[in-house]
BANUNU-549256 format. One record per residue (C-alpha): x, y negated, z negated. Coordinates in steps of 0.001 Angstrom, whole numbers, padded with zeros to 6 digits, always signed. Example, Ala and Ser with C-alpha at 12.3 -4.5 7.8 and 13.67 -1.06 7.14 Angstrom:
+012300+004500-007800 +013670+001060-007140 
//
This chain:
+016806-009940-017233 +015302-010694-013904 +014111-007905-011758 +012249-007722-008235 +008986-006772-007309 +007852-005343-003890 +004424-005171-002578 +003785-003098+000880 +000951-003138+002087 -001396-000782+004585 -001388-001544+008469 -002244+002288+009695 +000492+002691+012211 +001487-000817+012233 +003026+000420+008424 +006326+001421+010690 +007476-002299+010666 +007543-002240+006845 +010256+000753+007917 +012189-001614+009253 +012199-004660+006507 +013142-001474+004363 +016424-000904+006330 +017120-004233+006322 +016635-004398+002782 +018814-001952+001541 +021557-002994+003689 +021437-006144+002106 +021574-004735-001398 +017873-005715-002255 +016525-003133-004991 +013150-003463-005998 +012135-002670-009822 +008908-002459-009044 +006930-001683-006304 +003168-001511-005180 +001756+000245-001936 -001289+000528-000175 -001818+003521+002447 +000866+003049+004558 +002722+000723+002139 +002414+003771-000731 +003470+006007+001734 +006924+004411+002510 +007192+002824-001108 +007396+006225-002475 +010167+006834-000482 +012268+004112-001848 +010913+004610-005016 +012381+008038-004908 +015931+007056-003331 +015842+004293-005667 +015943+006426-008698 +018344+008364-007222 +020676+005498-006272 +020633+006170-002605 +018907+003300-001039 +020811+002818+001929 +019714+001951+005346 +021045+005235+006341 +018600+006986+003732 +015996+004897+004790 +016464+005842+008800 +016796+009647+007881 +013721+009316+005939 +011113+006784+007348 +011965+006461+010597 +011877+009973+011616 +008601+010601+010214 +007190+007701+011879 +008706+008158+015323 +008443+011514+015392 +005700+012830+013007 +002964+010125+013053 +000447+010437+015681 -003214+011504+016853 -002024+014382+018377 -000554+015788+014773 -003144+014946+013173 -006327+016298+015334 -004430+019396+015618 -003825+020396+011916 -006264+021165+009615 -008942+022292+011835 -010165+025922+010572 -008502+025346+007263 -011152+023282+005531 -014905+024936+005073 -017822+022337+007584 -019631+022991+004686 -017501+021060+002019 -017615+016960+001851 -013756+016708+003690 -015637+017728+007192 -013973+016122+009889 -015372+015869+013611 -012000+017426+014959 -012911+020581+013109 -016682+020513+014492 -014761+019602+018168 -012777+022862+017769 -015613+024989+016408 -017718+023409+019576 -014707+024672+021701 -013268+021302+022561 -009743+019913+022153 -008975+016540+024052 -005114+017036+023760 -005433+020001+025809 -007986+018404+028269 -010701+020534+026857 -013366+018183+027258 -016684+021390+027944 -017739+023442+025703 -016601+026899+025238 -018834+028600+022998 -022388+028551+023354 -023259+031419+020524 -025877+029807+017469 -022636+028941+015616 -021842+026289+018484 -025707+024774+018675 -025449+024447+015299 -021505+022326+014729 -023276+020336+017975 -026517+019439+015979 -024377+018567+013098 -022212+016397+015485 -025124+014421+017253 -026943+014242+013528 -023518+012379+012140 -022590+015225+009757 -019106+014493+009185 -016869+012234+006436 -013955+010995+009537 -012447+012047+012714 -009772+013979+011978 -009450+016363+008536 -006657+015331+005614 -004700+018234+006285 -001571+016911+008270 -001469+013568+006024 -001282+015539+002953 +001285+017903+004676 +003606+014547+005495 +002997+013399+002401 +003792+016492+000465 +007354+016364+002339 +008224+012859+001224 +007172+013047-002666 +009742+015512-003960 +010605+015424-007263 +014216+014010-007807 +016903+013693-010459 +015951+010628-011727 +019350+007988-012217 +017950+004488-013113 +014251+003473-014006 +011404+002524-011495 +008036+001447-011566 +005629+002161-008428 +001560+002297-008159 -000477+002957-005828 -003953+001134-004957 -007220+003243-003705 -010969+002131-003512 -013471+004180-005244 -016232+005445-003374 -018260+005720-006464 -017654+002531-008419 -019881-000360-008810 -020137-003739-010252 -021176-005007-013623 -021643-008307-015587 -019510-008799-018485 -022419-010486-020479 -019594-011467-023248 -017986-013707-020565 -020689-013965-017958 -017757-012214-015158 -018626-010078-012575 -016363-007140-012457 -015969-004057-010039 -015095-000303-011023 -014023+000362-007185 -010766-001020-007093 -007894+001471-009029 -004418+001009-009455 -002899+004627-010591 +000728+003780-012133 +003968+005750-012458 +007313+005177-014102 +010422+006748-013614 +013625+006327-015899 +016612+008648-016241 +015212+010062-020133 +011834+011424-018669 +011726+015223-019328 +011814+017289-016439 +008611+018659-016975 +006546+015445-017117 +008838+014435-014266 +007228+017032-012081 +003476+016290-013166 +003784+012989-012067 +004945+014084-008977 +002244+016384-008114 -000329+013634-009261 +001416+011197-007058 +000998+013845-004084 -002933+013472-004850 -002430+009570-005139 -000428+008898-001725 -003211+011015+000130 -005997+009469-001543 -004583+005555-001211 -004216+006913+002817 -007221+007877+003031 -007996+005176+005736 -012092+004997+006330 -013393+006920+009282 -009841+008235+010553 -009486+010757+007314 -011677+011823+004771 -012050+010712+000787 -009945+012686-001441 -012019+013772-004738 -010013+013277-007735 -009882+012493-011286 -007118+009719-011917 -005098+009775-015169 -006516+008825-018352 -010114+008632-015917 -013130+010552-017896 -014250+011202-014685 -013571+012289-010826 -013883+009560-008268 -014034+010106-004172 -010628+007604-003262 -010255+006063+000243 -007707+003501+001276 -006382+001166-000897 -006528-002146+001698 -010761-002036+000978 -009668-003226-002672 -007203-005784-001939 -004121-005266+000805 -001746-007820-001237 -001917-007060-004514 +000940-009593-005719 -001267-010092-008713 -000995-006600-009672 +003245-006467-009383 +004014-009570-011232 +001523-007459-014111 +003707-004440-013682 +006952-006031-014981 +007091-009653-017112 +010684-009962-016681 +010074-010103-012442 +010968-013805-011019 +011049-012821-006852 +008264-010955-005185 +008851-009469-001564 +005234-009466-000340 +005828-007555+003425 +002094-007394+005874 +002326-005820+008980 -000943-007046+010062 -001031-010722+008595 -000195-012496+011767 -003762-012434+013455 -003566-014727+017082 -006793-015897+018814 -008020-012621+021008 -007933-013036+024769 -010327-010426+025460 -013346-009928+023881 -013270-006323+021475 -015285-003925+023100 -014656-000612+022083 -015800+000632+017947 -011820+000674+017245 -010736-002456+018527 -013239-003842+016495 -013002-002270+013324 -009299-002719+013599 -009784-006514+014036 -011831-006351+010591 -009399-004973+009176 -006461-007374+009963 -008652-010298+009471 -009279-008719+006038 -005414-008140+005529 -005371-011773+006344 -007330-013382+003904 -006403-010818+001240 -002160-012507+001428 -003464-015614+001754 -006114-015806-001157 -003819-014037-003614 -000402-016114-002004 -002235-019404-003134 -003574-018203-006815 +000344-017273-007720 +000889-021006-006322 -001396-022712-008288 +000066-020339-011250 +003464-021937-010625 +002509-024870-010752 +000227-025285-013703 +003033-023391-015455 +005448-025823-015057 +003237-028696-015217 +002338-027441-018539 +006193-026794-019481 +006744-030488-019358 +003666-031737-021993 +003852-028574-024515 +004724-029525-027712 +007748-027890-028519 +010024-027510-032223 +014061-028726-032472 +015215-025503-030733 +013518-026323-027785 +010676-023473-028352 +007038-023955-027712 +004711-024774-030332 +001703-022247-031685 -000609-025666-032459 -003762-026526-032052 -003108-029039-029358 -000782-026383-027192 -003539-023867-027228 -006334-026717-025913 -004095-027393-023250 -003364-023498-022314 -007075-022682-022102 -007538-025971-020275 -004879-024666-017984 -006772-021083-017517 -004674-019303-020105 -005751-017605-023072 -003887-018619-025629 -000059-019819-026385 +001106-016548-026879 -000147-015824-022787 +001293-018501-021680 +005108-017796-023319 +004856-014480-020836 +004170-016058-017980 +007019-017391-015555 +007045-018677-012241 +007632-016202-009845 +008437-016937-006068 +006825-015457-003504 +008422-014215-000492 +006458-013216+002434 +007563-010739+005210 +005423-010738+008212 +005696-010430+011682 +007785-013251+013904 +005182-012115+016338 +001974-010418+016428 +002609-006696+016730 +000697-005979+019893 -002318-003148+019926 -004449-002670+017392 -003952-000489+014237 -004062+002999+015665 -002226+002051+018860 +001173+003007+017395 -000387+006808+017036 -000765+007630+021009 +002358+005348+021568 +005822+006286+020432 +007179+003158+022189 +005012+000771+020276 +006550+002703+016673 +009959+001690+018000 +008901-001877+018709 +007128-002252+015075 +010269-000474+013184 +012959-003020+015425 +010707-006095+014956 +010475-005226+010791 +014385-004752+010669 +014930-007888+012259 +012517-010407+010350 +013828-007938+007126 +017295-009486+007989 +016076-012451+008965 +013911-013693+006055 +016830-012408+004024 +019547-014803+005561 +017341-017303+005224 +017185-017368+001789 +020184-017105+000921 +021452-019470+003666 +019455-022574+001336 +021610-021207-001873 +018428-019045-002950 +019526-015721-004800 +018346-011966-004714 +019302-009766-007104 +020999-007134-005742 +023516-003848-005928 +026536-005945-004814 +025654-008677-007623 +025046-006363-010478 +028287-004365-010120 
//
C-alpha cells in the first residue's frame, strides 16, 4: 500500500512555520507514515509522531501543542535564564550564560557590571576572555521543553520517525573495496511505534528519544553537545544539530519505508533572496551560512530523487520482462541496472518513483534564524505564513487531480 513520508527540517526559530504547514496538514487529512526531523524539525515531528499514534492529529492538537510552545515558550530570555547554577563550569556542557551569572551579570535584567569581584569572579572572567565555554546559553531549558513534548503514549496505529544529529567525534574513511569516501559524523537514530509494542520497550524508546530530540537540537554555539551513546553504537559520541549532516534528508525517508510514493519535504529557511545590507554582526552571518547551507542541502538531494525517477522509469520501458508482465533476473537486465547506478535486479524491483513535494516559504521569512527568539511577533508571522502555503501547496495538488492519502480517503 502507499504511505507518506515527511521530512522537517531545522530553521532555529524559523522551525515555527513548519507549525503551521502542520495545522494545515492535519486539517486536510494528510498523515504521514513516516517522518524525519532535524532540530527544530525533530522537535515538532515528535509531536505528530506522538498524536499520530494516538489518532489525534488534528489542527486543534497541533495548535494546543506546537503553537503554544513556540509562541509562548521559545525564546532567549527562557533559555539564558534556566540552567545557569545547575550544570558544574567544570564539566564539557559550560555555557557563557552560566559564567555571565557567576560573573554577576544578567542582560535580561539590565545587569550589564559586574557584581562580584571575590577570586571566584576573576577566575569565570579569565575563563570568559580565554574562550572556555562549549555555547551561549546551557541545554537545560531545551531539554526541559523537550522533556514536556515526548511523553510516552498509548500507541493506536504504527509510525516510523528518526531523528538526524552530527557527531562531533566522527571522521572520514576510504572504503578501499569501492574506492568511496565515507563519513562516521552524520547519524540517523530510528524509532518505530505500532499498537503491539510492549509497554515497557515503549517507554525506553521514549526516554532515548528525550536524549535524541536534545542532542539533534543541539544547534552549534547557541547550546552545547549532548554526550551520548546511540542505540546499537559501541561507543558514546558528543551530538550537535542535525542540519551540519544534511537539513533535507529525503534520501533517508524514502529508505525508511519502500512502500512510500509522496514525500512532503517542508524548509523554513530554503528561500534565500539577495541581502540588501551587508552582514555585519557574528549572527547575521553565521545565520546566513546556515540558510545558504539549508539551501543547497534541498536542492542537491531534490535533484538526485529526480534523476532517480527518471532513470527508473526510463529503465521500466527497456527491461526485459516474462508473459506476466514481471521483470526479468537476466544477464542483460542486471547490465542495464548497474549501468543505471543500481546494484542489481533485485534493487531495482524496490525502488519506485516517489514525488517530491516541497513546502517552503511564499516569501522569505524576514530576520535571521534567532530573530523569532527576542520577537514574539515574528513567531506569529512564521506559524500564519506555514499554515497558509500548508493549505496552499495542498490545494494545489489536488486542484491538477493529484492525490494524498489521507484519513478521509482511508475510512
Amino acid at each position: 500500500m502507499a504511505k507518506v513520508g515527511l521530512v522537517l527540517s531545522g530553521g532555529v526559530a524559523k522551525g515555527a512555520y513548519e507549525a503551521g504547514v502542520l495545522k494545515a496538514f492535519a486539517e486536510r487529512g494528510v498523515q504521514p507514515d513516516v517522518i524525519v526531523g532535524i532540530s527544530a524539525g525533530a522537535m515538532n515531528g515528535t509531536v505528530v509522531a506522538g498524536l499520530l499514534m494516538q489518532e489525534q492529529f488534528s489542527g486543534a492538537n497541533i495548535e494546543k501543542k506546537l503553537y503554544d510552545v513556540w509562541r509562548k515558550q521559545v525564546s532567549l530570555q527562557h533559555f539564558y535564564k534556566a540552567g545557569t547554577e545547575e550544570h558544574s563550569l567544570d564539566g564539557s556542557g559550560r555555557a557563557l550564560s552560566q559564567l555571565f551569572s557567576r560573573f554577576g551579570i544578567d542582560p535580561f535584567s539590565k545587569v550589564y557590571l559586574p557584581t562580584r569581584f571575590d577570586t571566584q569572579a576573576l577566575d569565570t572572567l579569565e575563563k570568559m576572555l580565554k574562550g572556555h565555554f562549549s555555547s551561549i546559553f546551557s541545554g537545560a531549558y531545551f531539554r526541559q521543553l523537550t522533556q514536556e513534548l515526548v511523553l510516552p503514549a498509548a500507541i493506536k496505529r504504527p509510525v516510523r520517525f528518526s531523528a538526524v544529529m552530527c557527531n562531533l567525534l566522527g571522521g572520514t574513511s576510504l572504503v578501499d573495496e569501492e574506492e568511496r569516501i565515507e563519513n562516521s559524523w552524520a547519524h540517523y537514530e530510528d524509532f518505530h511505534w505500532y499498537p503491539e509494542m510492549p509497554h515497557a520497550e515503549n517507554f525506553v524508546q521514549f526516554n532515548r528519544l528525550l536524549d535524541v530530540i536534545t542532542g539533534s537540537g543541539a544547534f552549534p554555539l547557541m547550546f552545547p553537545p549532548l554526550r551520548m551513546t546511540p542505540a546499537g553504537a559501541g561507543k558514546a559520541g558528543l551530538y550537535i544539530d542535525g542540519g551540519m549532516t544534511d537539513n533535507s534528508p529525503i534520501g533517508k525517508a524514502i529508505a525508511m519505508d519502500g512502500d512510500i510514493d509522496t514525500l512532503f519535504v517542508v524548509m523554513a529557511t530554503t528561500i534565500v533572496p539577495p541581502l540588501d545590507k551587508e552582514p555585519r554582526t557574528i549572527m547575521t552571518i553565521f545565520s546566513r551560512m546556515c540558510e545558504m547551507l539549508a539551501g543547497k542541502f534541498l536542492i542537491n538531494n531534490y535533484h538526485k530523487v529526480l534523476k532517480v525517477n527518471r532513470r527508473i522509469t526510463a529503465l521500466q520501458r527497456v527491461l526485459e520482462q516474462d508473459a506476466d508482465g514481471r521483470i526479468k533476473d537476466s544477464e542483460f537486465n542486471h547490465t542495464l541496472c548497474e549501468a543505471a547506478g543500481f546494484r542489481n535486479v533485485e534493487d531495482f524491483r524496490r525502488r519506485r518513483v516517489v514525488r517530491i513535494i516541497p513546502v517552503i516559504p511564499s516569501t522569505p521569512l524576514v530576520g535571521d534564524l534567532f530573530a523569532g527568539f527576542h520577537d514574539t511577533a515574528l513567531i506569529g508571522r512564521y506559524i500564519e505564513t506555514g499554515y497558509q502555503d500548508g493549505h496552499n501547496v495542498l490545494a494545489k495538488r489536488f486542484a491538477c487531480g493529484s492525490t494524498v492519502h489521507t484519513n478521509e480517503s482511508e475510512e
